[in-house]
Backbone bond lengths (Angstrom), bond angles and torsions (degrees), N, CA, C in turn:
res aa  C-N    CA-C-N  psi(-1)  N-CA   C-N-CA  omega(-1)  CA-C   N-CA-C  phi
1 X - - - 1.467 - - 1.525 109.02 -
2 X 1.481 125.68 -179.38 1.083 133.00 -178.68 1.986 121.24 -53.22
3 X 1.452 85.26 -56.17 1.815 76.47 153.84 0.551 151.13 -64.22
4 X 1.245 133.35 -25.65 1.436 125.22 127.27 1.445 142.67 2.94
5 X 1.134 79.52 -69.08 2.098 94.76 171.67 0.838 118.82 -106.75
6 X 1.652 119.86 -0.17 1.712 109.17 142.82 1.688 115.28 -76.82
7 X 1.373 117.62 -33.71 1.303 106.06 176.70 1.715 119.35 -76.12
8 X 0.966 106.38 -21.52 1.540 113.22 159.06 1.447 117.93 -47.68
9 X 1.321 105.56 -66.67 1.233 110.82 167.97 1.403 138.28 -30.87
10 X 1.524 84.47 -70.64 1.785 105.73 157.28 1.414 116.24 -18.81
11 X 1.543 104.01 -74.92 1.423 104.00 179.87 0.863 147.47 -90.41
12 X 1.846 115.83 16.86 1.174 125.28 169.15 1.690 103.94 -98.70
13 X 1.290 109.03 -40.26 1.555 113.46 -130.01 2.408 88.31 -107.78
14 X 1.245 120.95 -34.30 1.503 122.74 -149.15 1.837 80.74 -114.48
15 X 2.142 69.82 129.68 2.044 70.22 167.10 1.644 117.86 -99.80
16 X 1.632 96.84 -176.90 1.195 120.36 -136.86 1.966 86.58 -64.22
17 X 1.190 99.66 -46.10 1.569 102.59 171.16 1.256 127.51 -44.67
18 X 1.281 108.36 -69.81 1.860 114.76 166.48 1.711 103.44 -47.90
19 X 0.962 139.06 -35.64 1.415 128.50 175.17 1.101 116.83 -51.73
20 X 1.725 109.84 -62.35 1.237 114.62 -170.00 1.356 130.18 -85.52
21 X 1.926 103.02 13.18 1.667 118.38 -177.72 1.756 83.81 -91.53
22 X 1.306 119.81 -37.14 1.115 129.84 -168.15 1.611 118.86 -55.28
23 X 1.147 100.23 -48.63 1.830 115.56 177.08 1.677 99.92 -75.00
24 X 0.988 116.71 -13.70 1.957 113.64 -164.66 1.629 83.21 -100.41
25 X 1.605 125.58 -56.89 1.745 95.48 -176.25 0.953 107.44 -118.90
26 X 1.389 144.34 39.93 1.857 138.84 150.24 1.355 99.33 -51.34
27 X 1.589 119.36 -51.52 1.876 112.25 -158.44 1.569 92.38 -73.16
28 X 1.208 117.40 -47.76 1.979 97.87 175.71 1.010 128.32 -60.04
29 X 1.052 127.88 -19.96 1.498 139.43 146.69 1.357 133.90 -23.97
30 X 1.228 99.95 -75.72 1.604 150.51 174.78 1.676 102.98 -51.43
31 X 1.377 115.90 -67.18 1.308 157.52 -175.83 1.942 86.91 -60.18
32 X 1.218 136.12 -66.89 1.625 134.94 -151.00 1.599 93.00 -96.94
33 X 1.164 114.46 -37.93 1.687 110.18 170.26 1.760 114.95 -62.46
34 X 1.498 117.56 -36.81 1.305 116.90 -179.82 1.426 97.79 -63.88
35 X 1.195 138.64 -26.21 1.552 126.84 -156.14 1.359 84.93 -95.96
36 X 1.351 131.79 -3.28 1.675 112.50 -172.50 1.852 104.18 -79.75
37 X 1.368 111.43 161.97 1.519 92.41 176.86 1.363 89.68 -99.23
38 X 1.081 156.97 1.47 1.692 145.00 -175.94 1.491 102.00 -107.69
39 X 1.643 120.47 22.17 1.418 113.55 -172.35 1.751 111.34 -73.62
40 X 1.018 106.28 -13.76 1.544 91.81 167.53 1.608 117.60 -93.31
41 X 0.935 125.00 5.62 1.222 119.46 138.25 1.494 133.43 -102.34
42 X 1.094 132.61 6.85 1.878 149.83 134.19 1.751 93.02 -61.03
43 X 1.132 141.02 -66.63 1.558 109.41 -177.80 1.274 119.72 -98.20
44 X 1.402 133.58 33.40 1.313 131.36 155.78 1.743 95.66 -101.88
45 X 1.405 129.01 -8.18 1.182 132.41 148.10 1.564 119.06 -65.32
46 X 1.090 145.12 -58.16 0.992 164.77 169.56 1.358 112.79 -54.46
47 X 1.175 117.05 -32.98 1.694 125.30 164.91 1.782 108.72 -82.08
48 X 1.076 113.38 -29.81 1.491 98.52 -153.04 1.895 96.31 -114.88
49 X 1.600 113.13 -19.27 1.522 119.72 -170.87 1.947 92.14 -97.50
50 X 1.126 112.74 -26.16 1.659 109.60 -152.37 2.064 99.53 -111.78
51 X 1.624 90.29 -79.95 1.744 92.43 173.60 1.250 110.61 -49.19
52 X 1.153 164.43 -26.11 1.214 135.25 -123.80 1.632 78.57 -131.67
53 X 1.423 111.37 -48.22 1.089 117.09 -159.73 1.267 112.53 -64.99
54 X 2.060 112.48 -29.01 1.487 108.93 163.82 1.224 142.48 -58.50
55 X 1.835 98.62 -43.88 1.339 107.88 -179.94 1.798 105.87 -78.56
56 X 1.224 122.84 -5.41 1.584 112.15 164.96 1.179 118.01 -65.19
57 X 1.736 117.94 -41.77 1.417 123.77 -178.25 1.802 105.99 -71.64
58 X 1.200 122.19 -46.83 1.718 123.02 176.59 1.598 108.80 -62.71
59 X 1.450 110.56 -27.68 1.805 91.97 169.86 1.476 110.66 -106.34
60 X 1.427 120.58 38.56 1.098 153.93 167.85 1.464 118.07 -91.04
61 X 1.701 100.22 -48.19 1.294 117.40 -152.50 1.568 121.83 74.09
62 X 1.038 139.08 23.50 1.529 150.81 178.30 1.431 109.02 -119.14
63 X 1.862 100.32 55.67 1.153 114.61 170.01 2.229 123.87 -39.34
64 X 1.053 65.22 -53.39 1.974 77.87 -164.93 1.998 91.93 -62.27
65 X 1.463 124.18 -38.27 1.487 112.17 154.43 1.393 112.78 -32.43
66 X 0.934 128.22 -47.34 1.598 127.27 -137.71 1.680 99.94 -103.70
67 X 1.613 98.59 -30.19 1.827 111.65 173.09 1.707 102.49 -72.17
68 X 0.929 108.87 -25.57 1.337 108.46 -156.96 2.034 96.00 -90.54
69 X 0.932 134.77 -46.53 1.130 157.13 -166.15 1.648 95.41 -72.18
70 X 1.282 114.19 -71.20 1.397 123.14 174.92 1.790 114.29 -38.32
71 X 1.313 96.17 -59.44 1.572 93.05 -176.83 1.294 123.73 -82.18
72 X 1.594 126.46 -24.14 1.237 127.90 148.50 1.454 111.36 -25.97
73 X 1.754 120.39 -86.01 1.267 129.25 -173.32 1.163 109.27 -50.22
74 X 1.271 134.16 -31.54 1.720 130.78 177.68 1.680 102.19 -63.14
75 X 1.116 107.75 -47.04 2.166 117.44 -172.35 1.373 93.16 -57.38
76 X 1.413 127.66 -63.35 1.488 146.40 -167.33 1.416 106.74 -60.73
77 X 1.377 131.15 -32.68 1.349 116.58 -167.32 1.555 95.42 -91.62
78 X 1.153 91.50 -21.15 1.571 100.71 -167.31 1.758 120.44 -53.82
79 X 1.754 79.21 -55.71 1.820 99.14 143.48 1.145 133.96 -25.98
80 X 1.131 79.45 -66.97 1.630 106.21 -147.57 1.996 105.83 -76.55
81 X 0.944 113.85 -35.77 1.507 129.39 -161.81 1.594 110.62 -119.73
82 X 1.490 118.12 -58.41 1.002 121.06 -159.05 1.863 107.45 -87.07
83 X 0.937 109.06 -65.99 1.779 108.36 157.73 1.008 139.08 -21.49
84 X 1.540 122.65 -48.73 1.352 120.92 150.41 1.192 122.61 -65.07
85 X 1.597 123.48 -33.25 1.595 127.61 -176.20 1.637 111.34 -51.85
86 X 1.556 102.29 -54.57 1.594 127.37 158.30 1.579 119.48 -29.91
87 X 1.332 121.47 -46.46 1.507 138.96 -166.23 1.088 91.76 -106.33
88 X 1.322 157.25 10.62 1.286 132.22 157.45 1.740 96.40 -117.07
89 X 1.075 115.07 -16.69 1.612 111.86 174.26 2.132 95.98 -73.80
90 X 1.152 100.55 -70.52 1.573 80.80 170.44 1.327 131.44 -62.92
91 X 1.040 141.73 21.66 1.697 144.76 170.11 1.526 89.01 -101.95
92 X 1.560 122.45 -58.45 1.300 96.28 -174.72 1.514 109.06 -71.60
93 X 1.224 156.42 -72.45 0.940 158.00 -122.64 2.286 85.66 -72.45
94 X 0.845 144.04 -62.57 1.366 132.12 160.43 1.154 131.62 -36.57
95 X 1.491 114.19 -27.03 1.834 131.78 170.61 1.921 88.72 -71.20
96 X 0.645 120.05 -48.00 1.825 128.47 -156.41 1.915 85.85 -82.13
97 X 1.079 150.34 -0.32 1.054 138.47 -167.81 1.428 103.28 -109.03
């Protein structure tokens, strides 16, 4: 299946850094997208613009496509989703003080 050749990937192709930025904000991610109410369409985006699109380029062989794509959307969501999720958890938690 697909994990497969994303975890393949993983461990041939993504460094040890990008991994482990990866495990520190996927759950905030994950976590600020669940609170969205349109989140099932943010990961039927994310499934169909990002996964699909990686493992097309790795059974391609156009690894560094697929590096490049991956870590973009990881920087961007990061942005995009997780940063603000972050900044409104600390505004309240200082409002409450």
């Amino acid at each position: 299946m697909f994990f497969n050749v994303l975890r393949w990937f993983r461990d041939k192709f993504v460094s040890f850094d990008d991994i482990n930025h990866y495990y520190e904000v996927a759950p905030i991610i994950v976590e600020a997208i669940n609170n969205l109410s349109d989140n099932g369409a943010i990961y039927s985006y994310i499934y169909n613009d990002v996964v699909r699109y990686c493992i097309k380029q790795i059974e391609s062989q156009n690894f560094s496509e697929a590096y490049l794509r991956y870590k973009n959307c990881i920087l961007i969501f990061e942005e995009r989703f997780a940063r603000p999720f972050l900044e409104q958890k600390l505004i309240k938690i200082l409002k409450n003080r």
